[in-house]
N, C-alpha and C positions, 0 to 999 in steps of 0.2 A: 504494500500500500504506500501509496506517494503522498508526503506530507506538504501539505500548502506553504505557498514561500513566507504567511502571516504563522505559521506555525513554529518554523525554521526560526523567526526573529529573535534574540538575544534581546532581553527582558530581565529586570530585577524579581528576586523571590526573597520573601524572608523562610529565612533557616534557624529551626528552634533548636537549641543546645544545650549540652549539658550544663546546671549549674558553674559560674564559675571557665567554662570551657571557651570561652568566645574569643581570647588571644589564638589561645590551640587552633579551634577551627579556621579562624582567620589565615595564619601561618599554613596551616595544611591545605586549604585553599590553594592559594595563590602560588605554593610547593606545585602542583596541580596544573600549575600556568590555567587557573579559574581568578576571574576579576574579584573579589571579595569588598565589603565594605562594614568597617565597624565605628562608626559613630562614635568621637568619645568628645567627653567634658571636665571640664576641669572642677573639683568637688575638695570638701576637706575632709579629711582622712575620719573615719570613725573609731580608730584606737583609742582607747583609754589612758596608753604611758602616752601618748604624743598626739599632737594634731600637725598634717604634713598637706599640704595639699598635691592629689594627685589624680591622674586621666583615669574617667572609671566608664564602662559602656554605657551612652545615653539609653539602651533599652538591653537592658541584662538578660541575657537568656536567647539572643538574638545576631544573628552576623546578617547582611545584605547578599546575596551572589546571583553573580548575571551569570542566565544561563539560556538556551532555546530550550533546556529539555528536553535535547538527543539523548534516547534510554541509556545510551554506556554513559554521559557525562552526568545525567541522573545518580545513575548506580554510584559514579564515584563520588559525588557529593554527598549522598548517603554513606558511602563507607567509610568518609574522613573521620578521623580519630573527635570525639564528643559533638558529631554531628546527631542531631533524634530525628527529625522529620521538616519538609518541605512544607509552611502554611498552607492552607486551603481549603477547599469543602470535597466533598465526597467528589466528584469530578476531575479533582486534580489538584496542583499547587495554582494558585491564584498571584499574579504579577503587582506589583508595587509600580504606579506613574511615575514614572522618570521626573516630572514633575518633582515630586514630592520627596524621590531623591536628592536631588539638585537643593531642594530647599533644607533639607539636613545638612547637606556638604555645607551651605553656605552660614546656616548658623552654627556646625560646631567651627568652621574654622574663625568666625568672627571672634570665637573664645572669650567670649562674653557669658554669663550665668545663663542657664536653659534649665527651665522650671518642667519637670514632667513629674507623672503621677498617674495614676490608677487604683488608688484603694481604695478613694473617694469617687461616689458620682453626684451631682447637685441635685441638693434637696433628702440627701442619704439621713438619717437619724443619728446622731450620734452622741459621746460624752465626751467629756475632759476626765482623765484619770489622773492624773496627778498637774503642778503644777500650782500657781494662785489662783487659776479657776476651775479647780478641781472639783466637780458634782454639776458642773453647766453643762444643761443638753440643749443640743437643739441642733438645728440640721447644718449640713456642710456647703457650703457655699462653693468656694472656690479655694485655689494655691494662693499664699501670700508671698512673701519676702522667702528665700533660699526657707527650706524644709519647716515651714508656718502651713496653719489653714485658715479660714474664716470660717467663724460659727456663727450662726444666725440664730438668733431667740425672737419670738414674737407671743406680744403677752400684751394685753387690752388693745387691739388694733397697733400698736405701735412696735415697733423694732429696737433691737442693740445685736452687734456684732462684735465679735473682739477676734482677735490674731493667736492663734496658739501654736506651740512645736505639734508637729505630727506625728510624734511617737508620745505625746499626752494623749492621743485620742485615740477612741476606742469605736466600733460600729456594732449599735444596739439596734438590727434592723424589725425585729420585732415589737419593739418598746414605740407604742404610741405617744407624742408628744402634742 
């Protein structure tokens, strides 16, 4: 069977990895003569004896690789050392817009702070577990300043919000507010 030349194209996939794995992958990659791409940011260290600031993956668990999805170059992407699986739905891996490549490339190299996230979604229920507003619930707004949330409270038609670290907070999705 002959595959169409839109088939053939050379397209971004994301590739889920092993915890911790996405140097490795990267590196075995591009070992591979495969394009790879890992996204990184500049953060400060979470050690306890020091704080250092150092390049950590903007999306952990994750590597970028252009590929057509010619089945042996499949096969090898899969066999790379802490590679797990190609995204996608039951049909296949699903491509990333070049687009929105291009827009990563351009803000991690600006090296500027990149606020990302995923624990929260807006309007989620949540609390403060420790801190000076420790026992405040109320729902999650949005990312603040480097690893902050907003909390929203509303209480007689009126509002307050305040800025917390995000390892204060906790998601009580059952808990009606």
């Amino acid at each position: 069977m002959k595959r169409s030349s839109d088939e053939l194209k050379r397209r971004w996939y994301v590739l889920h990895t092993k915890s911790r794995f996405e140097n490795v992958v990267r590196d075995n990659l591009e070992g591979k003569r495969l394009e790879a791409f890992l996204p990184k940011m500049t953060v400060v260290s979470k050690r306890k004896d020091r704080r250092a600031m150092i390049k950590a993956p903007v999306f952990p668990g994750y590597v970028f690789v252009r590929t057509d999805l010619d089945p042996r170059e499949h096969v090898e992407i899969l066999k790379t050392t802490g590679a797990v699986r190609l995204i996608g739905v039951q049909t296949g891996p699903v491509p990333v817009p070049e687009a929105q490549i291009e827009s990563i490339r351009i803000m991690t190299a600006a090296d500027a702070p990149i606020h990302t996230g995923d624990r929260f979604r807006p309007g989620q229920q949540i609390m403060v577990m420790s801190g000076p507003f420790a026992g405040v619930t109320g729902s999650f707004v949005r990312h603040g300043a480097a690893g902050r949330v907003v909390v929203y409270i509303q209480v007689l038609g009126r509002f307050a919000a305040v800025e917390v670290e995000e390892d204060e907070v906790e998601i009580f999705p059952d808990k009606p507010f």
